[in-house]
Structure formats: structure tokens, C-alpha cells
C-alpha positions in Angstrom: -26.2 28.5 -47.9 -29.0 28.6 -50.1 -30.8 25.3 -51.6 -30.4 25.0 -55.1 -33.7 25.6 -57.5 -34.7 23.3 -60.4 -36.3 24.2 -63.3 -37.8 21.5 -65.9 -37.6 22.7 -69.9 -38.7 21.1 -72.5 -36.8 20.2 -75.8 -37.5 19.0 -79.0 -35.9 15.8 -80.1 -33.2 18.3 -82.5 -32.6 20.9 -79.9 -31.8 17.9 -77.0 -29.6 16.5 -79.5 -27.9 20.0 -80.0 -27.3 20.5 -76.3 -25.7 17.0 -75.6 -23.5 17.1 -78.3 -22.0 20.1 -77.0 -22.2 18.2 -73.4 -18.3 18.3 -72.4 -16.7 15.0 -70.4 -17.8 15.6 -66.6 -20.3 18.2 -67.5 -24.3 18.3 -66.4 -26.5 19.4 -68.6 -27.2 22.7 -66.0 -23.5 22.7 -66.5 -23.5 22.5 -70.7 -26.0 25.5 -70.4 -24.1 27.7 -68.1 -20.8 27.5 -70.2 -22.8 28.0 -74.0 -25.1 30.9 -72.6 -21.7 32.8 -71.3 -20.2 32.1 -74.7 -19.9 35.1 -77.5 -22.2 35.2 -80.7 -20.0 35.2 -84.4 -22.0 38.5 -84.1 -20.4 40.3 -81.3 -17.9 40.4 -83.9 -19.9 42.3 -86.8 -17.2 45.0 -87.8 -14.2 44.0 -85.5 -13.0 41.1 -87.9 -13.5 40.8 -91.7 -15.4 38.7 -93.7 -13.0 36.6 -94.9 -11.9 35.7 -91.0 -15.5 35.8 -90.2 -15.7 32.7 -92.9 -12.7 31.2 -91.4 -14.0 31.0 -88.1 -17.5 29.5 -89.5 -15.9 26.7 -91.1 -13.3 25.9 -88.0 -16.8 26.0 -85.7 -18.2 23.2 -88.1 -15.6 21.1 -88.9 -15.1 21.3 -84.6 -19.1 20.4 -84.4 -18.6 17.8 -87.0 -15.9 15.9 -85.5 -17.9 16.5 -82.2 -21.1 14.8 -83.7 -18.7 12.2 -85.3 -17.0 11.2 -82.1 -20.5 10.7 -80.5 -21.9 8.9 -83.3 -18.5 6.1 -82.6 -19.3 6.7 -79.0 -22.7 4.9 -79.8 -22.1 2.7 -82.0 -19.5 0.8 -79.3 -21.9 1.4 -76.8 -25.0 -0.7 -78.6 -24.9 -4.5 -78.8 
């Protein structure tokens, strides 16, 4: 068995934010990137769905990321004195 590599990145302040608000429970960072770089683009989709479901699936993806970010932003607020 091989040992595992590390790799450091750097992040600005926005994209670190980005990536741990799509952190699942139990989830490493290494592990956040693994499962959003396997995940499909809106664009992979460009002339299999229609514009209208296209629109559909935009706004169900937001209000998801917006609940997400909301959740968190509770999450926080219990968490400082």
C-alpha cells in the first residue's frame, strides 16, 4: 500500500468559504473536493433539457445553497459566545 501524498492550495477568503459550505457532515476537505470535482456541470446538459427545466434546476441549486449558507450561518451563531 502506497503512502498517501499531500498537496497545500491556496484559497482566497470567498473561495474557502465556497468549499466549506459545501463541506458535508463527516467530510474532509480532500473529501468535499473529490465528491464536487466528480459532480456534472448545468452544462453537460446544454441541449438534453430545455430552458425552462434548465431554470428550474438553477433556482432548486440556489435555494439548496441558500439554506445551506443559512444553516451554517445558525451553526455559528450557537457556536460563538
Amino acid at each position: 500500500m502506497s503512502e498517501t501524498e499531500y498537496r497545500n492550495i491556496r484559497l482566497t477568503e470567498e473561495a474557502y468559504e465556497q468549499l466549506k459550505s459545501r463541506k458535508q457532515a463527516g467530510e474532509s476537505f480532500s473529501d468535499t473536493v473529490d465528491r464536487i470535482a466528480g459532480e456534472r456541470s448545468l452544462l453537460d446538459l446544454a441541449g438534453i433539457i430545455s430552458e425552462d427545466e434548465a431554470n428550474e434546476m438553477r433556482d432548486a441549486i440556489q435555494e439548496q445553497e441558500d439554506r445551506s449558507r443559512e444553516n451554517l450561518d445558525r451553526l455559528t451563531e450557537r457556536m460563538d459566545p
